[in-house]
ROVO-627039 format. One record per residue (C-alpha): residue number from 0; residue in one letter; z negated, y negated, x negated. Coordinates in steps of 0.02 Angstrom, whole numbers, plus 32768, in hexadecimal, padded with zeros to 4 digits. Layout:
<lodo><pos>NUM</pos><code>A</code><c3>Z</c3><c2>Y</c2><c1>X</c1></lodo>
...
//
This chain:
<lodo><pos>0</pos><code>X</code><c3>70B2</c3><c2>B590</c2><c1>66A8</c1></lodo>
<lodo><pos>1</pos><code>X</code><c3>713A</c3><c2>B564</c2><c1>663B</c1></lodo>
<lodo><pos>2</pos><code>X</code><c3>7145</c3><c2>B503</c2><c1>65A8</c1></lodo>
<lodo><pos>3</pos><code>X</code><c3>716B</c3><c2>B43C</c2><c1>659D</c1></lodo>
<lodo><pos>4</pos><code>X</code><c3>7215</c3><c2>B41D</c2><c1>653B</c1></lodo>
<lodo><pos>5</pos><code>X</code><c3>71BD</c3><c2>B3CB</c2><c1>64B1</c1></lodo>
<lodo><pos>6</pos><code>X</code><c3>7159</c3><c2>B480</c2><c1>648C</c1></lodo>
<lodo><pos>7</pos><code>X</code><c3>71F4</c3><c2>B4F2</c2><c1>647F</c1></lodo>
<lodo><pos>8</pos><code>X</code><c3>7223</c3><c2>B54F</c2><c1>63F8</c1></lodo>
<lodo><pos>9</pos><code>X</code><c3>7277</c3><c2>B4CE</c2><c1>6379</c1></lodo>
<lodo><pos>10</pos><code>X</code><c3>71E7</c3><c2>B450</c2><c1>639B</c1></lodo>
<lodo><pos>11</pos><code>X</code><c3>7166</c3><c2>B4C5</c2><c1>6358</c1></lodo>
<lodo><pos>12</pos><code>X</code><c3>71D5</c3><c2>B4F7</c2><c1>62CD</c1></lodo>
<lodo><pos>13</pos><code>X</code><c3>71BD</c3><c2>B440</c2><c1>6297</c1></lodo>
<lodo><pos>14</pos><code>X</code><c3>711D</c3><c2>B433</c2><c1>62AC</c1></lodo>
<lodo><pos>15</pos><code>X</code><c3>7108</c3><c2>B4C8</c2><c1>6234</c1></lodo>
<lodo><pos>16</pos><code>X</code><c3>7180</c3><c2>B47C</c2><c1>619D</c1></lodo>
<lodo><pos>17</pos><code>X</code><c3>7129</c3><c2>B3D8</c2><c1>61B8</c1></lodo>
<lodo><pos>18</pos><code>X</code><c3>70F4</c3><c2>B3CA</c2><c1>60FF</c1></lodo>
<lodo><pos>19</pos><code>X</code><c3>7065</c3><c2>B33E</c2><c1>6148</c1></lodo>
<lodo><pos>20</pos><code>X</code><c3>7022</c3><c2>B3D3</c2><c1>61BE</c1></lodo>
<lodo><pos>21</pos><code>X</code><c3>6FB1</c3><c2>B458</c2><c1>618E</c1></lodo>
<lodo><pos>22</pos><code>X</code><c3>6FAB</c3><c2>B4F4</c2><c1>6204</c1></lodo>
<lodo><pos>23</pos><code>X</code><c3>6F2A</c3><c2>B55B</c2><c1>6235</c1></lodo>
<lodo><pos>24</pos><code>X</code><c3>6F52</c3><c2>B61C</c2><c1>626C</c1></lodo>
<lodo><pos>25</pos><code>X</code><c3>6EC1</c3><c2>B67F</c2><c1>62D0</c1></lodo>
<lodo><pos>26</pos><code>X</code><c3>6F09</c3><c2>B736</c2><c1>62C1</c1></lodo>
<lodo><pos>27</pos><code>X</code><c3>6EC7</c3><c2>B7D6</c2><c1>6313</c1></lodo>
<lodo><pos>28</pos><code>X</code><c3>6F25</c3><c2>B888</c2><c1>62EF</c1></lodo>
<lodo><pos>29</pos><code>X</code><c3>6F9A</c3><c2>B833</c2><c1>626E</c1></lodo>
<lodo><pos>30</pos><code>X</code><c3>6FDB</c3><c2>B7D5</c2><c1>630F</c1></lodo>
<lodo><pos>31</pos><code>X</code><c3>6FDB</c3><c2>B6FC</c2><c1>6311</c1></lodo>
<lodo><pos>32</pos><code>X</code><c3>6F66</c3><c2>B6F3</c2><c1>63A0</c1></lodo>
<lodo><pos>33</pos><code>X</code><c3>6F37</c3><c2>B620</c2><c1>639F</c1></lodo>
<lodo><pos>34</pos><code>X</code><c3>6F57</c3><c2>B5B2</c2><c1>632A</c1></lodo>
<lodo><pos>35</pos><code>X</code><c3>6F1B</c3><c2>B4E2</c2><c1>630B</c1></lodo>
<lodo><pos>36</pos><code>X</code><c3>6FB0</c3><c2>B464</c2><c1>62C1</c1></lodo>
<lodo><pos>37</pos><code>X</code><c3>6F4B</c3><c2>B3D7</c2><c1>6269</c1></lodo>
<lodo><pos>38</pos><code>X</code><c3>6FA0</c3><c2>B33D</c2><c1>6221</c1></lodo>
<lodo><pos>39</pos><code>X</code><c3>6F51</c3><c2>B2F0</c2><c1>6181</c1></lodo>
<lodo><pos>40</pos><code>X</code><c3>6F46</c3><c2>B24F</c2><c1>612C</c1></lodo>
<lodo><pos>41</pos><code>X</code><c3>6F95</c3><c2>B1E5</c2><c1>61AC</c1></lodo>
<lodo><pos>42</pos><code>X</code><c3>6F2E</c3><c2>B168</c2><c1>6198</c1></lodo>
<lodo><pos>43</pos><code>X</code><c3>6ED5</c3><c2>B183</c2><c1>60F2</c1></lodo>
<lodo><pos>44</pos><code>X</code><c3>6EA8</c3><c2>B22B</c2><c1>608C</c1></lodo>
<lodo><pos>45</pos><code>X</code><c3>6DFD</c3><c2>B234</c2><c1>60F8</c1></lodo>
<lodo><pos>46</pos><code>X</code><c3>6E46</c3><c2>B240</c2><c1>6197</c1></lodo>
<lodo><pos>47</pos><code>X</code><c3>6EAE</c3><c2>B2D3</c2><c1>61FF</c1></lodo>
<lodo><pos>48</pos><code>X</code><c3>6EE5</c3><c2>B2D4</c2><c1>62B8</c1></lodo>
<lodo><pos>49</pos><code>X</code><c3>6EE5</c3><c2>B371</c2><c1>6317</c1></lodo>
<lodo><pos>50</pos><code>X</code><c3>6F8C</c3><c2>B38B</c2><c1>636D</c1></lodo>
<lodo><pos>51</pos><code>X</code><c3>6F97</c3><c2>B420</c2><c1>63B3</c1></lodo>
<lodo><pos>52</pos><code>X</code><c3>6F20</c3><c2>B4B9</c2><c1>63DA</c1></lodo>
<lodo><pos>53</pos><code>X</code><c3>6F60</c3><c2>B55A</c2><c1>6425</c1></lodo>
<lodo><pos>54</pos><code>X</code><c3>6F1C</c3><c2>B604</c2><c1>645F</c1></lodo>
<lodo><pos>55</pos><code>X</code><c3>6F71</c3><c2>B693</c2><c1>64A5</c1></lodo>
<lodo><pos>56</pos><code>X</code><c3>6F48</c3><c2>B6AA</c2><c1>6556</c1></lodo>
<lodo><pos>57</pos><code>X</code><c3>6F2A</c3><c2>B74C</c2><c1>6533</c1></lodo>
<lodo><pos>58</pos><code>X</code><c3>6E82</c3><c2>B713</c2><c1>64B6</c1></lodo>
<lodo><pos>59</pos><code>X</code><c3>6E47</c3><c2>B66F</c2><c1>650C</c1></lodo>
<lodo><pos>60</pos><code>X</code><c3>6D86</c3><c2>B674</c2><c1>6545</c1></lodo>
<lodo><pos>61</pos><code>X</code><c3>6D73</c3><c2>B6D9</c2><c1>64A1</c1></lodo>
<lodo><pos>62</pos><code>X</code><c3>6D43</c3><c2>B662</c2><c1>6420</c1></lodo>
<lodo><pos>63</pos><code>X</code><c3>6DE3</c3><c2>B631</c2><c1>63C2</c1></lodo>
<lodo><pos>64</pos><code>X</code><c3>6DF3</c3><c2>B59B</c2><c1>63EF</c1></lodo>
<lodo><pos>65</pos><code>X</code><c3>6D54</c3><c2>B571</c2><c1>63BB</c1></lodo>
<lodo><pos>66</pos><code>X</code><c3>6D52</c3><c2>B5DA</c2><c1>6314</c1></lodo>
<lodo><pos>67</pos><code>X</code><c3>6E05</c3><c2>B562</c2><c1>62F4</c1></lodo>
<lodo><pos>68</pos><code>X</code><c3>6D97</c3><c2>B4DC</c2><c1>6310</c1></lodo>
<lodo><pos>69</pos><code>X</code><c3>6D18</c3><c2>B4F5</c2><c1>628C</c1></lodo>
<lodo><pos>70</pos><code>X</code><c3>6DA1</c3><c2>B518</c2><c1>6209</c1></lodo>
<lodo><pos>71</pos><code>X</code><c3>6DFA</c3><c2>B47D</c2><c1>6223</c1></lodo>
<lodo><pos>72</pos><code>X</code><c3>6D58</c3><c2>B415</c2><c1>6215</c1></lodo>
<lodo><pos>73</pos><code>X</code><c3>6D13</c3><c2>B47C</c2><c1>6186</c1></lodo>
<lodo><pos>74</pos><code>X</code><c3>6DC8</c3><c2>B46E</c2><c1>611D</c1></lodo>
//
């Protein structure tokens, strides 16, 4: 299935230099396999708003999702 416009290749690059994002790479064999794009303090310096969660098709049913997951909430 092919990606939406709005997740091409310069979107995501923006979502990367977003200085108000933090980024969360799951890796396997020095390979990006997943990673989580969190925005923070939107609303105050407590809060953070999970935009975007991806997994390689490649590594999904395998837990990376979920291991993202737990690093966002425990950052």
């Amino acid at each position: 299935m092919p990606y939406p416009e709005d997740l091409g290749t310069e979107c995501q690059q923006a979502e990367i230099d977003d200085p108000s994002a933090a980024l969360f790479l799951a890796t396997a064999n020095d390979q990006i396999i997943g990673y989580a794009h969190v925005l923070v303090g939107m609303v105050d310096a407590h809060t953070a708003f999970l935009n975007r969660i991806y997994v390689h098709a490649d590594w999904k049913g395998c837990g990376v999702a979920k291991n993202l997951l737990e690093n966002v909430v425990r950052e």
